[in-house]
C-alpha positions in Angstrom: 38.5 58.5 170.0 42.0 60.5 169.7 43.8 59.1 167.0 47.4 59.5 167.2 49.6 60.9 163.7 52.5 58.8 162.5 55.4 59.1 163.6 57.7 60.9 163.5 55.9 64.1 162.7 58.0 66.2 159.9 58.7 69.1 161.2 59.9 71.7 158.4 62.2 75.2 158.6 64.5 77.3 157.5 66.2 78.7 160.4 69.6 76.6 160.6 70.5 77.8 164.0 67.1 77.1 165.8 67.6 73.5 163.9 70.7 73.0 165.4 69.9 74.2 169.1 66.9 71.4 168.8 69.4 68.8 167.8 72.6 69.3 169.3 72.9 69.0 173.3 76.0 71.0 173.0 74.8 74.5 172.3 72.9 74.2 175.9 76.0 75.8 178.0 75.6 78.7 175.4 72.0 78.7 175.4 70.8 78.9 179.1 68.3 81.6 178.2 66.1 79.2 176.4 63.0 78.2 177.8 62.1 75.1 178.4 60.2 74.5 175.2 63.3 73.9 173.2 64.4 71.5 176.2 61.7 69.7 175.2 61.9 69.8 171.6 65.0 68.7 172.0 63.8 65.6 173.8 61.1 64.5 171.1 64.4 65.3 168.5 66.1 62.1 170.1 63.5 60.3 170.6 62.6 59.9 167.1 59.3 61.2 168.3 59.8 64.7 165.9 62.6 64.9 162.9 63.6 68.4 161.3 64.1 68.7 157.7 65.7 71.6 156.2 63.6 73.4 153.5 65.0 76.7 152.3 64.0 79.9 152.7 62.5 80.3 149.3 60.4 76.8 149.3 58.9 77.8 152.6 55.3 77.9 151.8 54.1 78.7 155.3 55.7 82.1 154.9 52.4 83.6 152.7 50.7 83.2 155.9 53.0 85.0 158.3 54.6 87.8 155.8 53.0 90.2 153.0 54.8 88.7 149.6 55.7 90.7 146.3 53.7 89.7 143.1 57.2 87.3 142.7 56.4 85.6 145.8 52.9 85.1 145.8 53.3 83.4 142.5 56.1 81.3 144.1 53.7 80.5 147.2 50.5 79.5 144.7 52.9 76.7 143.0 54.2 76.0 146.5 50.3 74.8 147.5 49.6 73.9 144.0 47.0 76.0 144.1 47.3 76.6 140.1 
């Protein structure tokens, strides 16, 4: 059976302007060139289905999984997963 995750599901980035395209109707006339997936992104957004929190760049720890990191950054990620 398909057990459904608490909601809302925690959604976290560090890209300010794709944060604010998902939660502010009003970049839409400007961003017409979206596809549809921010659309409904946005949707879940105001549902209270999905919220956004803002993590910065340098407490990002999924970025050790989609960029090579310096020996300063892969110490950073390790404490990030508490991998210690």
């Amino acid at each position: 059976m398909y057990r459904f995750p608490n909601l809302p599901l925690r959604i976290y980035a560090d890209n300010q302007g794709a944060q604010a395209l998902a939660r502010n109707p009003e970049f839409h006339a400007k961003a017409k060139h979206i596809q549809l997936s921010v659309h409904f992104q946005r949707e879940k957004i105001e549902n209270g289905q999905v919220e956004l929190i803002h993590v910065a760049t340098e407490e990002q720890a999924a970025d050790g999984l989609t960029r090579p990191l310096g020996v300063a950054k892969s110490k950073k990620w390790i404490e990030l997963l508490n991998l210690q």
